[in-house]
GUDRENKE-934084 format. One record per residue (C-alpha): residue number from 1; residue in three letters; y, z, x. Coordinates in steps of 0.02 Angstrom, whole numbers, plus 32768, in hexadecimal, padded with zeros to 4 digits. Layout:
// residues N
+-----+------+------+------+------+
:  nr : rest :    Y :    Z :    X :
+-----+------+------+------+------+
: NUM :  ALA :    Y :    Z :    X :
...
+-----+------+------+------+------+
This chain:
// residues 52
+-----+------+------+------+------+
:  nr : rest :    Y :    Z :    X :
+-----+------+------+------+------+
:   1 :  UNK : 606C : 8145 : 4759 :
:   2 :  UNK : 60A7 : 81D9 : 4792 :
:   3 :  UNK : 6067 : 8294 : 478F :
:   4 :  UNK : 6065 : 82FD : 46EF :
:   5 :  UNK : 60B8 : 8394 : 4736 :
:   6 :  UNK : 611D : 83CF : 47DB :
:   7 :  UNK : 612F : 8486 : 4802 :
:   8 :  UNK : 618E : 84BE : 4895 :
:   9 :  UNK : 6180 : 8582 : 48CA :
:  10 :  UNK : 61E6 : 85E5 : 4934 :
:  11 :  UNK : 6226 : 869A : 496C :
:  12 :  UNK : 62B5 : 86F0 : 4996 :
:  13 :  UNK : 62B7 : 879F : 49E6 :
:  14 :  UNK : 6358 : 882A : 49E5 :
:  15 :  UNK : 6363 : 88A4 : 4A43 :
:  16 :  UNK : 63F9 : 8933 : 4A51 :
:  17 :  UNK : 642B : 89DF : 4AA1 :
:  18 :  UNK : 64AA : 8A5C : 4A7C :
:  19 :  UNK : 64E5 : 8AE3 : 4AEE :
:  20 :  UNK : 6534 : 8B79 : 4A95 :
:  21 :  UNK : 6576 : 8C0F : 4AE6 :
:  22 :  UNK : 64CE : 8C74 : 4B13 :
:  23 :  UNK : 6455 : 8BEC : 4AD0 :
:  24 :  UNK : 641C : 8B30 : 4AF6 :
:  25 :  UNK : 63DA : 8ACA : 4A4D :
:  26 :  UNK : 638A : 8A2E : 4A6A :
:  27 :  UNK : 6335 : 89AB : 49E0 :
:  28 :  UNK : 62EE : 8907 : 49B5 :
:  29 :  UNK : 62B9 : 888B : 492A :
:  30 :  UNK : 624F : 87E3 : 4939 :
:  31 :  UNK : 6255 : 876C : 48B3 :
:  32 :  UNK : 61D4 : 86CF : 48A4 :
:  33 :  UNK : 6235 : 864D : 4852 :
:  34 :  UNK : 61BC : 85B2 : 47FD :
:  35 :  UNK : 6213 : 850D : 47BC :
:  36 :  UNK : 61B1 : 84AC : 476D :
:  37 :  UNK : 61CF : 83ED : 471F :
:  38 :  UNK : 617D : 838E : 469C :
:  39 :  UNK : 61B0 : 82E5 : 466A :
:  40 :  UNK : 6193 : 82C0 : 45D0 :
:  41 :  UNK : 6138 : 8224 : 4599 :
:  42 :  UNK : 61EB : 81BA : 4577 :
:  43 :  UNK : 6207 : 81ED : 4655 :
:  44 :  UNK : 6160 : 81A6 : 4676 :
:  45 :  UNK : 617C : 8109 : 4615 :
:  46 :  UNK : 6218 : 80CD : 4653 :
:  47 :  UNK : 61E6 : 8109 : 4707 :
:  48 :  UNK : 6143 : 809C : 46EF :
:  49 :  UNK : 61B3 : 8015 : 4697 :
:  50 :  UNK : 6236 : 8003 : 4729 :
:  51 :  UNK : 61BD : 7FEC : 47B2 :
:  52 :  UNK : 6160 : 7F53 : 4768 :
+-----+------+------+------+------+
């Protein structure tokens, strides 16, 4: 028996700068990145299955 669903959550931050002639440009992004995993019932059978 094993769980119905794993979800694993993470986020990456960028940052960056320019320098121009007379000015200084800077920026940045985050992104939240979610995996997430089902197995479908065929998974939980031979998982159950293999460890009796």
């Amino acid at each position: 028996m094993g769980p119905r669903e794993i979800e694993v959550k993470f986020g990456i931050k960028v940052t960056g700068t320019a320098n121009w002639l007379v000015a200084k440009a800077a920026t940045e992004g985050n992104f939240e990145i979610t995996l997430t995993w089902q197995p479908d019932s065929a998974d939980r059978k031979s998982d159950h299955s293999s460890a009796t």
